[in-house]
C-alpha positions as CSV (number, residue, x, y, z in Angstrom):
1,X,146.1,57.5,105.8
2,X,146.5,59.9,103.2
3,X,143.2,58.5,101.2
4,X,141.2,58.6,104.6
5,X,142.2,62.5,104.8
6,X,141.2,63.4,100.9
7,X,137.8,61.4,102.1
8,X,137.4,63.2,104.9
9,X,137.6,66.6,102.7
10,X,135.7,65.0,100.1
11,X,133.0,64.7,102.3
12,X,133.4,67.9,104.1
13,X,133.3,69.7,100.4
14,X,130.4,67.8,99.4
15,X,128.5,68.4,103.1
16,X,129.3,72.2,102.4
17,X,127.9,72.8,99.0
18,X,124.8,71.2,99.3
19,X,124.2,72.9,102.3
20,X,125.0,76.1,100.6
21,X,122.3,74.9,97.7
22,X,119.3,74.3,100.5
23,X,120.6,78.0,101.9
24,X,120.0,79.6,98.4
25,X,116.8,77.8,97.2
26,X,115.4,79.0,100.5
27,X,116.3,82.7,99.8
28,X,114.9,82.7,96.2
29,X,111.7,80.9,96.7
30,X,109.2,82.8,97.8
31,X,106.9,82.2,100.9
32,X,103.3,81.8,100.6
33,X,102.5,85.5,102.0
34,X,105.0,86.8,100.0
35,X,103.7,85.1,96.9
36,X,100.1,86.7,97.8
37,X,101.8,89.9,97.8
38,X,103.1,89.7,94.4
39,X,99.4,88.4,93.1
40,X,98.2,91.5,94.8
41,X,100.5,93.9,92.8
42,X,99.9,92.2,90.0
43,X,96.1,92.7,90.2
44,X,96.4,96.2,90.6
45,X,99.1,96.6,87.8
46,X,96.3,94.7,85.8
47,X,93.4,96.9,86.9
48,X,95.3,100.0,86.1
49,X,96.0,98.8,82.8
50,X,92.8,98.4,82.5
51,X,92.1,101.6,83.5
52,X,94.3,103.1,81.3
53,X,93.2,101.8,78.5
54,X,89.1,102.9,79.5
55,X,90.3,106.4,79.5
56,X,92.0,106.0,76.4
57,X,88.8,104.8,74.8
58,X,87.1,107.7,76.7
59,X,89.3,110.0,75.4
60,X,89.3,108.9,71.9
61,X,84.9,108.9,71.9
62,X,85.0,112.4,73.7
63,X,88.0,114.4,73.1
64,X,88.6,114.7,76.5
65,X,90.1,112.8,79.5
66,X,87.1,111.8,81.9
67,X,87.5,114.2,85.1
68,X,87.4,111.4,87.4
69,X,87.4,107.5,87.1
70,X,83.6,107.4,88.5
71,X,82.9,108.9,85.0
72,X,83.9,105.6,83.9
73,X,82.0,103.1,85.9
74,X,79.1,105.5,85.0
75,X,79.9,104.2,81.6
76,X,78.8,100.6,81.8
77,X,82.0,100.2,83.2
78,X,82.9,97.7,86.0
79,X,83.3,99.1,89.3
80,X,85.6,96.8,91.3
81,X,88.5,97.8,89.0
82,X,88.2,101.4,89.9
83,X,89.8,100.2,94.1
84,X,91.8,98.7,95.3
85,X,91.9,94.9,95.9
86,X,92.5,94.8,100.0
87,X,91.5,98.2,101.1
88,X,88.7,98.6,98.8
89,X,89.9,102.4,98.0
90,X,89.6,104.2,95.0
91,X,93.1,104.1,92.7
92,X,94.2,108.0,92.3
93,X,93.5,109.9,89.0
94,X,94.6,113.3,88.1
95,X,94.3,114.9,84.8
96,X,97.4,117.1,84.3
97,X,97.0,118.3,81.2
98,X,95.0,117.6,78.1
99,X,96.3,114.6,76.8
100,X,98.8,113.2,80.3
101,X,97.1,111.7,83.5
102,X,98.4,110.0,86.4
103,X,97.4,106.9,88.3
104,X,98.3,106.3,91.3
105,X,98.3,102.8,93.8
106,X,99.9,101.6,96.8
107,X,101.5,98.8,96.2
108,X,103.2,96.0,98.5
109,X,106.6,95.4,97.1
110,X,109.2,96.4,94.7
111,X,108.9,94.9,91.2
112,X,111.9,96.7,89.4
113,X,114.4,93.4,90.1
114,X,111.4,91.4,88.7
115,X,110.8,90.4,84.7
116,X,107.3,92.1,83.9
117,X,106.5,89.8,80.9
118,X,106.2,86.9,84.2
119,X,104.2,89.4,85.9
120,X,102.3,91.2,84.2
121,X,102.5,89.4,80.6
122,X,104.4,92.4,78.5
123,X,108.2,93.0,77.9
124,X,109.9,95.7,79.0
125,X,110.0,97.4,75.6
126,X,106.4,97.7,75.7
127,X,104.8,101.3,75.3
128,X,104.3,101.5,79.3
129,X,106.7,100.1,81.6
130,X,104.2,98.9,84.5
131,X,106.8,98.5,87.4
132,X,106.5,100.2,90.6
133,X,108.1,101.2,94.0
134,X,106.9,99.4,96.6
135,X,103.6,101.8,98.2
136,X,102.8,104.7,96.9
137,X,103.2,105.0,93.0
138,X,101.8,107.2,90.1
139,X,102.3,106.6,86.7
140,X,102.4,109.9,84.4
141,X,100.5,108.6,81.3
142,X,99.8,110.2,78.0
143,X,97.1,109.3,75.9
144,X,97.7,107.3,72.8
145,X,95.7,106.7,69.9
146,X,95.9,103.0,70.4
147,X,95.0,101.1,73.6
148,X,97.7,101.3,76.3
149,X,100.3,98.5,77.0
């Protein structure tokens, strides 16, 4: 009698935890429109990046930060990084002094709980930290005398 008991608690136990296993890999995989989000994020992380590193290059060939991203794509520049990947809007730029700029996105979710070397490919001791708030978020960016990171 006593064996049947312990078996019946073995099995109980056992019934329990893997339960508890299915429960957590559901809450840390991601679903489909979820993972679309975080592509989305990424892709404007990347574009400003991108962007960042243009004015850089601007600023480093003319002294001066452009006055507007159009004075970018005017450069030979591509145009599709200069909006935004759903809405199609323009990303926000504002010079705010000399050598500091901001640009600014909306962006879906939250990436600070995230590692950005899986996102975005850099670590987090990188020159630029690229995480965001989830919609709307400026980065304050100086110029460097290197490309941006």
């Amino acid at each position: 009698m006593k064996a049947d008991g312990f078996g019946k608690v073995f099995l109980f136990a056992v019934t329990f935890f893997a339960a508890a296993v299915v429960v957590a890999g559901i809450m840390l995989i991601r679903s489909p429109g979820e993972m679309k989000l975080v592509k989305l994020d990424a892709r404007r992380v990347n574009d400003l990046r991108q962007l960042s590193r243009m004015i850089n290059a601007h600023h480093k060939d003319g002294g001066v930060l452009p006055a507007s991203l159009a004075e970018l794509s005017t450069a030979g520049r591509p145009r599709a990084l200069l909006t935004d990947p759903v809405t199609g809007e323009a990303y926000a730029y504002q010079v705010a002094s000399p050598l500091s700029y901001k640009l600014c996105a909306v962006f879906a979710l939250s990436d600070h709980d995230e590692d950005p070397s899986e996102l975005y490919g850099y670590s987090v001791g990188a020159p630029t930290d690229w995480r965001h708030d989830a919609g709307p978020y400026c980065y304050e960016l100086t110029v460097k005398n290197r490309d941006a990171e």
